[in-house]
C-alpha positions as CSV (number, residue, x, y, z in Angstrom):
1,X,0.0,0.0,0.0
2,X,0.9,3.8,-0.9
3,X,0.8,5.4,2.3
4,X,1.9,8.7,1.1
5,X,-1.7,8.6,-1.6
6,X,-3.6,7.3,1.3
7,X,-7.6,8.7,0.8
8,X,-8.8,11.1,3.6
9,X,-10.5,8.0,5.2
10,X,-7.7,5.7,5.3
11,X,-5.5,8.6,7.2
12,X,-8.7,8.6,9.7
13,X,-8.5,4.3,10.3
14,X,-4.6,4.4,10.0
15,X,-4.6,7.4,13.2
16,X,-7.1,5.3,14.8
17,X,-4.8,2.3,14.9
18,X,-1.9,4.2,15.3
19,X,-3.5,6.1,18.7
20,X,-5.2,2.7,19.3
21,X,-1.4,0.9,19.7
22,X,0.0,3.7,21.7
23,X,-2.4,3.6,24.5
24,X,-2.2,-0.2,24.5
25,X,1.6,0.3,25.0
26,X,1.2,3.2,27.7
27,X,-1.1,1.2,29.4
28,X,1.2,-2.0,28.8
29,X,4.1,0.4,30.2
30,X,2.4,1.6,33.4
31,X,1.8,-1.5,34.4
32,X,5.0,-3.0,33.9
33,X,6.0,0.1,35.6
34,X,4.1,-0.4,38.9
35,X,4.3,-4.2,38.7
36,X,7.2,-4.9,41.2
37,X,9.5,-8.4,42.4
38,X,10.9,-9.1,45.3
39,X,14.4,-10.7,44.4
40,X,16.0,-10.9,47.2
41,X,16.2,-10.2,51.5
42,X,13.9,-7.5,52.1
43,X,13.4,-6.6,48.5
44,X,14.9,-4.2,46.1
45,X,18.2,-2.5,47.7
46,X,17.2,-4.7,50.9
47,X,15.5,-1.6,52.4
48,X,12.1,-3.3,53.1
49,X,10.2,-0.9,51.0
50,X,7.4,-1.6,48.7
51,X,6.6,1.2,46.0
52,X,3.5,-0.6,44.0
53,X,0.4,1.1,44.4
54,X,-3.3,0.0,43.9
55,X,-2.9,-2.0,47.4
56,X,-6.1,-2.6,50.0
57,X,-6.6,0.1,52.3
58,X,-8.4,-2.7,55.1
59,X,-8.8,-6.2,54.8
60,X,-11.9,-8.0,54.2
61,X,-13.9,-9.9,57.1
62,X,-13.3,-13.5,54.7
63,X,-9.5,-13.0,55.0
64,X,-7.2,-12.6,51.5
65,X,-8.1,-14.1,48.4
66,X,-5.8,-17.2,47.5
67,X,-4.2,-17.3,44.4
68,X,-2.5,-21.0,44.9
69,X,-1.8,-23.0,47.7
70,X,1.5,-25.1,47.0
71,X,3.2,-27.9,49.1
72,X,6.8,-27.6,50.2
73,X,8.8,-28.8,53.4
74,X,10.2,-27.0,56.6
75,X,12.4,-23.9,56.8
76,X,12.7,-20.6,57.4
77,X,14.2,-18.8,54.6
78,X,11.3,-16.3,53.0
79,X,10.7,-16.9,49.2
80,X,11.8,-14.3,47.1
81,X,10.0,-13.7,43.6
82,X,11.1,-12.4,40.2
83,X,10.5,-12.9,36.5
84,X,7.2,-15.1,36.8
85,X,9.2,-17.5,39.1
86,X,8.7,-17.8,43.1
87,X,11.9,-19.5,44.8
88,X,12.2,-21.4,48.1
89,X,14.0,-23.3,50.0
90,X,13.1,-25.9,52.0
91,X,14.2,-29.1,54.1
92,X,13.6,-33.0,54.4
93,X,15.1,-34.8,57.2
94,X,16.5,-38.5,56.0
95,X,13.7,-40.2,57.9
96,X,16.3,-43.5,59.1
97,X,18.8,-41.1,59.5
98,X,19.8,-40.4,63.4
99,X,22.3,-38.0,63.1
100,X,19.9,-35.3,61.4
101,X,20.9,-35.9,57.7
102,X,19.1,-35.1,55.1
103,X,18.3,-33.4,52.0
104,X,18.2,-29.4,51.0
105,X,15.9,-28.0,48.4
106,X,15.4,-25.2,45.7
107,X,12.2,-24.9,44.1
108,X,11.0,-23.1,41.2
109,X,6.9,-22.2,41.5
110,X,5.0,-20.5,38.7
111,X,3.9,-17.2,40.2
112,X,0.1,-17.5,38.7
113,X,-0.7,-20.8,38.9
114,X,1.8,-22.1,41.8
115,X,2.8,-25.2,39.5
116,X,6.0,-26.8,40.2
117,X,8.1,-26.0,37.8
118,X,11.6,-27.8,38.4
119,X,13.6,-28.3,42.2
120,X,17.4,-28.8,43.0
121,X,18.3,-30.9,46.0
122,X,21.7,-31.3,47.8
123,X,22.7,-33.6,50.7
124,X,23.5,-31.9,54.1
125,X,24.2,-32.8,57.4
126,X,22.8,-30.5,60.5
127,X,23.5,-32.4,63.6
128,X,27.0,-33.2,63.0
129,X,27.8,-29.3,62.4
130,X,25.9,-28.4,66.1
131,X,22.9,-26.4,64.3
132,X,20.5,-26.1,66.5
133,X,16.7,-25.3,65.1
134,X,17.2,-28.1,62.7
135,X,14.3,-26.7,61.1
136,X,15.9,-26.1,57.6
137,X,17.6,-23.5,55.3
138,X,17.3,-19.8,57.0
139,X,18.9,-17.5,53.9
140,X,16.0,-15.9,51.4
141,X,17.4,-16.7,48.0
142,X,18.9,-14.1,45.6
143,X,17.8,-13.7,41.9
144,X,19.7,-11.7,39.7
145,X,18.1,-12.4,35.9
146,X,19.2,-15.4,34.8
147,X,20.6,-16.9,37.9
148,X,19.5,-18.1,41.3
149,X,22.2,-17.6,44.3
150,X,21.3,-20.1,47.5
151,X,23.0,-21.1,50.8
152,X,22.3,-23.7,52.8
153,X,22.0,-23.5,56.5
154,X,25.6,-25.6,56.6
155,X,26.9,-23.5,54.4
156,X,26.5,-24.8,50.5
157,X,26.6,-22.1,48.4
158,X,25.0,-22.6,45.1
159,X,24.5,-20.6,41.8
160,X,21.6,-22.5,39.8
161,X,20.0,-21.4,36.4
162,X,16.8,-19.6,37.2
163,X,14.9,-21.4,33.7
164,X,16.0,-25.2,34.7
165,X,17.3,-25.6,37.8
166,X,20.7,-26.8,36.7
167,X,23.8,-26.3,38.7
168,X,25.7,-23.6,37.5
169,X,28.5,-23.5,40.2
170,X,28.6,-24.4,43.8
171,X,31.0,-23.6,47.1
172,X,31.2,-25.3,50.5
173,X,32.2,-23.1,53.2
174,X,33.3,-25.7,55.1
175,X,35.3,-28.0,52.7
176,X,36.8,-23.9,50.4
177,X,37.0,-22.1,53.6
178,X,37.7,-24.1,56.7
179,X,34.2,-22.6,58.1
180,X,33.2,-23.6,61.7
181,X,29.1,-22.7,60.9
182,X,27.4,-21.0,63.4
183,X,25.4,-22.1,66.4
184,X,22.3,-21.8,64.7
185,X,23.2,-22.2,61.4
186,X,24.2,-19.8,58.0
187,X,21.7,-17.2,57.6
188,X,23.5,-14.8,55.5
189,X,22.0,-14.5,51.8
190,X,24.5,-13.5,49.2
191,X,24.1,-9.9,47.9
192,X,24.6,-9.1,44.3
193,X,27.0,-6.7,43.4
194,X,27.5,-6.0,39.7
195,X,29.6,-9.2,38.3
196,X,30.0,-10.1,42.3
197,X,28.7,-12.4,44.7
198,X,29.2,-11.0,48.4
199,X,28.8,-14.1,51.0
200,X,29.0,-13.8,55.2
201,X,31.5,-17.1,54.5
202,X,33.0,-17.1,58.1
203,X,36.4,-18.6,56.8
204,X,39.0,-18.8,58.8
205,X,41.0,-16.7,59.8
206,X,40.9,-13.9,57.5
207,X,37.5,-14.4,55.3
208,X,34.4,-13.6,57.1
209,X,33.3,-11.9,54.0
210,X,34.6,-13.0,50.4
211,X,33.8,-12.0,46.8
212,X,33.2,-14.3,44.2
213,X,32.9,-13.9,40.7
214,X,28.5,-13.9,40.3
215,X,29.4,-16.0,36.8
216,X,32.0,-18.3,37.8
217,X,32.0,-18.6,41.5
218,X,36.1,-17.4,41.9
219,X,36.6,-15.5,44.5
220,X,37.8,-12.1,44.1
221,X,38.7,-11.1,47.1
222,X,38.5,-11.9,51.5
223,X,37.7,-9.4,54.2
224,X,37.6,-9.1,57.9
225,X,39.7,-11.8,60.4
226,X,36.7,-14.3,61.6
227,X,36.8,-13.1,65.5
228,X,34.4,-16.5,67.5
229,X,31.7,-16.9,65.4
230,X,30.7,-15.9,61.4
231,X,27.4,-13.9,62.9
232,X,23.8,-14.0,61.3
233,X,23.7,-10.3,59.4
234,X,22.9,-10.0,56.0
235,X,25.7,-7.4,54.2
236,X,24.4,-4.5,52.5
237,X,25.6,-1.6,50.4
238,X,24.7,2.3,51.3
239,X,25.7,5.2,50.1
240,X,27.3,7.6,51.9
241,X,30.3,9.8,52.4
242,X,30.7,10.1,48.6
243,X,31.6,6.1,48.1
244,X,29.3,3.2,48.3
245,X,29.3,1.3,51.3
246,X,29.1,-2.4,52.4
247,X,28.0,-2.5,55.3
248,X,28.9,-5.8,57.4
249,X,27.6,-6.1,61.1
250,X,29.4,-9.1,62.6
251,X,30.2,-10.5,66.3
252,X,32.8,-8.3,67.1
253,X,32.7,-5.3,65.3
254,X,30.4,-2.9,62.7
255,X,32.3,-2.5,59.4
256,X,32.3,-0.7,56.4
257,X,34.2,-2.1,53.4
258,X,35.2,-1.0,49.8
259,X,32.4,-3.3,47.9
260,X,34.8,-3.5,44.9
261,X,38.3,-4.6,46.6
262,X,37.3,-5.4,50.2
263,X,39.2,-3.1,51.7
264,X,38.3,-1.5,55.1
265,X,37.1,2.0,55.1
266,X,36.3,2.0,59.1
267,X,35.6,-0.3,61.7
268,X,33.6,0.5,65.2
269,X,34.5,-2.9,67.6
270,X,31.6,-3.8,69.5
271,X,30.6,-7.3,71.4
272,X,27.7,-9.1,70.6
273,X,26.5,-11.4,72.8
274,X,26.7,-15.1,71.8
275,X,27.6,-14.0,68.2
276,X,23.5,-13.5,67.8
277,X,24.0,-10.5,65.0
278,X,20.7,-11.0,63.5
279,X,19.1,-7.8,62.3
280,X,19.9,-6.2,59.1
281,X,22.2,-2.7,59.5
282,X,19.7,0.1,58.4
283,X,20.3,3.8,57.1
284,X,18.1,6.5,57.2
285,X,20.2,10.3,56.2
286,X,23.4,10.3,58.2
287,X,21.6,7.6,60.9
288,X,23.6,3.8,60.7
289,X,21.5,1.6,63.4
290,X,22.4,-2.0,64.4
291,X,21.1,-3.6,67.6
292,X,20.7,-6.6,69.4
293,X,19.5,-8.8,72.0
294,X,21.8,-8.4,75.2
295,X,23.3,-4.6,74.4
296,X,20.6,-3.3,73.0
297,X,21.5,-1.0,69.8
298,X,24.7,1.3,68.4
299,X,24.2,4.5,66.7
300,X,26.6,5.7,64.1
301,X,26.9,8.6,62.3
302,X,28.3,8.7,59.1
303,X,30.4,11.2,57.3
304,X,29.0,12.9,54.8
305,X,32.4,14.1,52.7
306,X,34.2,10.9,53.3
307,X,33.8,7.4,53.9
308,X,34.2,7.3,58.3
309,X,31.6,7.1,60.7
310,X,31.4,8.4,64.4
311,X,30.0,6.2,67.2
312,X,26.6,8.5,68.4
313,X,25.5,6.3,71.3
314,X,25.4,3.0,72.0
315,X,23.1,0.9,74.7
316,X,24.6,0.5,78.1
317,X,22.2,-2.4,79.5
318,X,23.7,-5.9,79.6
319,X,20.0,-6.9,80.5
320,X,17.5,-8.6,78.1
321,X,14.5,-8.1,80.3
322,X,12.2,-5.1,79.5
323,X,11.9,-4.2,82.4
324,X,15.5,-3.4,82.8
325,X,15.6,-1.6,79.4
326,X,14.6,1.6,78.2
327,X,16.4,1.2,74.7
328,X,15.9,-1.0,72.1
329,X,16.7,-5.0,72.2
330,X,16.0,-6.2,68.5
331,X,17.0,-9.5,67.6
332,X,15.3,-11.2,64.6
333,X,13.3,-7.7,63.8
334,X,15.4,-5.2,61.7
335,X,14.2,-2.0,63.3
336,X,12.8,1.1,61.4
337,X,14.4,4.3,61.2
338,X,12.4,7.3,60.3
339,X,13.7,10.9,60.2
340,X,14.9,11.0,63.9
341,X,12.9,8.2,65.1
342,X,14.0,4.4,65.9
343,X,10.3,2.0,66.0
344,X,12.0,-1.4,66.6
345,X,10.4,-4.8,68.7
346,X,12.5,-5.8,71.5
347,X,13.8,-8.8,73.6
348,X,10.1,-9.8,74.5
349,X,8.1,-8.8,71.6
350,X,7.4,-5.4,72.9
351,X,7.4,-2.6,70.2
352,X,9.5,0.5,71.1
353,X,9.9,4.2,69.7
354,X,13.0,5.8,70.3
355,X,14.5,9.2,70.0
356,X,17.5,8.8,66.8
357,X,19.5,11.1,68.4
358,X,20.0,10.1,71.8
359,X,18.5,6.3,71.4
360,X,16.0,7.4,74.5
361,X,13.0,5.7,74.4
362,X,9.4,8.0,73.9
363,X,6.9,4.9,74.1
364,X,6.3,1.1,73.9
365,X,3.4,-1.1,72.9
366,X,2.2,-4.5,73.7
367,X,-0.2,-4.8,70.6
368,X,1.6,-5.4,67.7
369,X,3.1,-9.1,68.6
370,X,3.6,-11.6,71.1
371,X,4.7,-10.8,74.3
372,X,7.1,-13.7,74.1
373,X,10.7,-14.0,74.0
374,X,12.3,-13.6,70.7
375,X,8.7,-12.0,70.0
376,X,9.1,-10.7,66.2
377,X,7.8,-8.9,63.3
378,X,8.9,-7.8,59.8
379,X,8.2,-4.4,58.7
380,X,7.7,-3.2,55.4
381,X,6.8,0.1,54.5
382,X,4.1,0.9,51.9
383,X,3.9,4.6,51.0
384,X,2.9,6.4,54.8
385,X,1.9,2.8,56.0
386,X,3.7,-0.7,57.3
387,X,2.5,-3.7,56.0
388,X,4.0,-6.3,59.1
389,X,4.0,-9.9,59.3
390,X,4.2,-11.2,63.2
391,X,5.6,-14.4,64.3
392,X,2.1,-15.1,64.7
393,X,0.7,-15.4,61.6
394,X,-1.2,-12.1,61.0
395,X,-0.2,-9.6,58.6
396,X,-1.2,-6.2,59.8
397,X,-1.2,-2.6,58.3
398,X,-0.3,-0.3,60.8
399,X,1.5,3.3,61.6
400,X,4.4,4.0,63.5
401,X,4.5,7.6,65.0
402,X,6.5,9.8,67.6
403,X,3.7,9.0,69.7
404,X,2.9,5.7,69.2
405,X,1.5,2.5,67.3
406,X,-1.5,2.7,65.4
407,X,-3.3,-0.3,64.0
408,X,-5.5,-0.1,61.0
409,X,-6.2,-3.7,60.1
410,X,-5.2,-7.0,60.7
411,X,-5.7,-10.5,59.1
412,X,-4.5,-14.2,59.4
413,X,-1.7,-14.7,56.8
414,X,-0.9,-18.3,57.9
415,X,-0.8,-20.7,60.7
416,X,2.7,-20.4,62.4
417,X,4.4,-24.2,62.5
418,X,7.5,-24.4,63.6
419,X,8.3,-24.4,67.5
420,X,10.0,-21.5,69.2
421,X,12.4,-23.2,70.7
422,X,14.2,-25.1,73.7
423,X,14.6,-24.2,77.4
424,X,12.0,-23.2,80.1
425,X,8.4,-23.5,79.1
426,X,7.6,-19.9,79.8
427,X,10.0,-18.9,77.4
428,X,9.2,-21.3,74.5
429,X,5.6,-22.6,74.6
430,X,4.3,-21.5,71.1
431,X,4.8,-21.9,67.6
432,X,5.9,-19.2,65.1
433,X,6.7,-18.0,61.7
434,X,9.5,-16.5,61.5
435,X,9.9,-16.3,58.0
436,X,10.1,-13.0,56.0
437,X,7.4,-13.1,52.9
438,X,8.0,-11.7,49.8
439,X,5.9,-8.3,48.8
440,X,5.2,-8.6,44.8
441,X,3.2,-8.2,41.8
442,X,0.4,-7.0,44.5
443,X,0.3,-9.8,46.4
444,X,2.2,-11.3,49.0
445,X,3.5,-14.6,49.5
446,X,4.2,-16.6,52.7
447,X,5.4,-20.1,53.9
448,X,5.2,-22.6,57.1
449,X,7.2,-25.7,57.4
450,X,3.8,-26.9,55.5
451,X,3.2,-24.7,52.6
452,X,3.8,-21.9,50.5
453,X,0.4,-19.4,49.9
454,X,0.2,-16.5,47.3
455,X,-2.5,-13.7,48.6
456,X,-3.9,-10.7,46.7
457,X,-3.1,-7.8,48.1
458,X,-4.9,-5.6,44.8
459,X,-7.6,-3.6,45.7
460,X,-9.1,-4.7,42.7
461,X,-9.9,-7.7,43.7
462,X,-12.2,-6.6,46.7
């Protein structure tokens, strides 16, 4: 066809198709646009933010729709899901096995439908490396495109292809790096850094943190002497002071490396007790706040024309009861910081507000979760809202203000399975969840030791 002799009328039906495919394609774009994964701990950047919009304002009385109900085994490690694909990890214990042996597993779901779609499996071994919880793998998995990265709660590092399941490389921290795994096992997910894998290895003596190639699995390069234990933290990278900033919190010390060659840029020693660094180093401005269970929390303040940090305060209590603390106590909770506000859950569950500046505490609250020890809650922000996920199996949408806790809603999400723990009765009596789900596509999707559930979260589906 002659477009350039094209009658009057055929101009009129080509602009109408013309206008017809460029809305399609805005429309195709804004959605793209506000559709959003979760790849990896805590999210994009690992900041526990959510941007999507068209989310429920309340729930409804008959809970969340279901989009799929899937079958997996035990663990704790929260899925993570990107390009159509939800990833977990779970646990099968060898069932004539006595010494805790058994088998580690990747799968694959299809987002939509929840169909399987491949797994990878690996032998492991928990009792003979003293993990205690022997529930299963604790690290959320990391997607970067084409790849998924995995570790295993004794420390098998794998790189699998996100389309098959194939192996695509693989490390043992214990066989490469002369690891001695933690107490409770590795918790650490590997963080993506342009063509590098950072890992919390725990190698001994000088490679708590190493760098490997993402593509081929060779390392790059070690960091930071291994000082008792490897630590729980998850490393992340901030900017500040001009540079970019990976942040490792570990037993002994907070540290800020060079993400590219390892090198330290400054180091602020500080005990933790029984190597329980759990909670994910956050930023907020010039604010750098880690804390834990028996020292409550450190305050740095970072530089803003170089890459060095000053101590601001630090907790003072040895104490884990709340009623011998007026700071904050966080241990599987990554706390909140918000202009010059700290809202964080402490030793027993309680939820605190705190004053950034001096770490004095302005209010606590009872409602939020348990009052139980290692009471906790994951808390991810939404626009001016939280959406948080208690050890108890409600997901809530709430506020967090100078002046205190504000509920909007609350709804089952799913049944906590897995036991608290060992010790005195008073301490451990319940079951929980104390996996962190995955915020995407406008839904949000959670697992037990029993299953894995996708729930709509779009208000266009209520």
């Amino acid at each position: 066809m002659d477009w350039g002799v094209m009658r009057p009328a055929g101009r009129g039906v080509y602009r109408y198709v013309l206008l017809a495919f460029v809305m399609a394609a805005v429309v195709w774009s804004v959605q793209a646009v506000s559709a959003e994964d979760w790849a990896q701990w805590r999210g994009a950047d690992r900041l526990a933010v959510w941007h999507e919009t068209g989310i429920v304002d309340s729930f409804p009385d008959a809970g969340l729709k279901v989009a799929w109900r899937a079958p997996i085994r035990s663990g704790w490690a929260g899925p993570a899901v990107a390009g159509g694909r939800v990833f977990v990890l779970d646990w099968l214990e060898d069932p004539e096995s006595r010494t805790l042996d058994g088998t580690e597993r990747l799968v694959a779901l299809d987002e939509e439908t929840g169909e399987e779609l491949w797994t990878h499996e690996w032998p492991t071994s928990y009792r003979m490396l003293q993990v205690s919880y022997a529930i299963g793998p604790r690290a959320t998995p990391t997607v970067d495109g084409d790849r998924v990265y995995v570790v295993g709660a004794a420390g098998d590092l794998r790189c699998v292809d996100a389309a098959t399941g194939e192996l695509v490389w693989s490390k043992s921290y214990i066989d490469d790096y002369d690891t001695s795994v933690a107490t409770w096992g590795v918790s650490s997910a590997p963080l993506v850094d342009g063509d590098r894998l950072i890992s919390i290895v725990g190698g001994e003596p000088d490679a708590l943190v190493v760098a490997f190639d993402k593509h081929t699995g060779a390392e790059l390069w070690r960091a930071l002497d291994v000082v008792g234990e490897m630590g729980y933290g998850q490393p992340v990278i901030y900017e500040a002071g001009g540079v970019r900033q990976l942040i490792i919190w570990h037993p002994a010390a907070l540290a800020s490396l060079n993400p590219e060659t390892g090198a330290v840029y400054w180091e602020e020693p500080w005990e933790v007790g029984m190597g329980i660094s759990v909670a994910t180093p956050v930023k907020e401005d010039n604010y750098l706040l880690v804390s834990q269970f028996y020292n409550g929390s450190l305050m740095m303040r970072l530089d803003t024309d170089r890459p060095s940090a000053t101590m601001l305060w630090k907790g003072a209590s040895r104490s884990e009861m709340p009623d011998e603390t007026d700071g904050l106590h966080a241990l599987l909770t990554t706390p909140i910081v918000s202009g010059d506000h700290i809202y964080g859950v402490g030793s027993y569950g309680e939820l605190r507000g705190l004053d950034a500046r001096t770490g004095e505490r302005q209010w606590m609250s009872g409602d939020m979760t348990a009052q139980a020890r290692w009471g906790a809650a994951y808390m991810v922000r939404n626009g001016d809202r939280y959406f948080v996920a208690n050890d108890d199996g409600y997901l809530i949408i709430a506020r967090f203000t100078p002046e205190g806790y504000v509920e909007l809603d609350r709804t089952m999400l799913l049944e906590p399975t897995s036991s608290a723990g060992y010790g005195p009765q008073r301490f451990f009596d319940r079951t929980v969840n104390w996996s962190h789900p995955a915020f995407a596509n406008r839904h949000v999707v959670q697992r037990n030791d029993n299953e894995v559930v996708r729930f709509s979260l779009d208000a266009a589906d209520y």
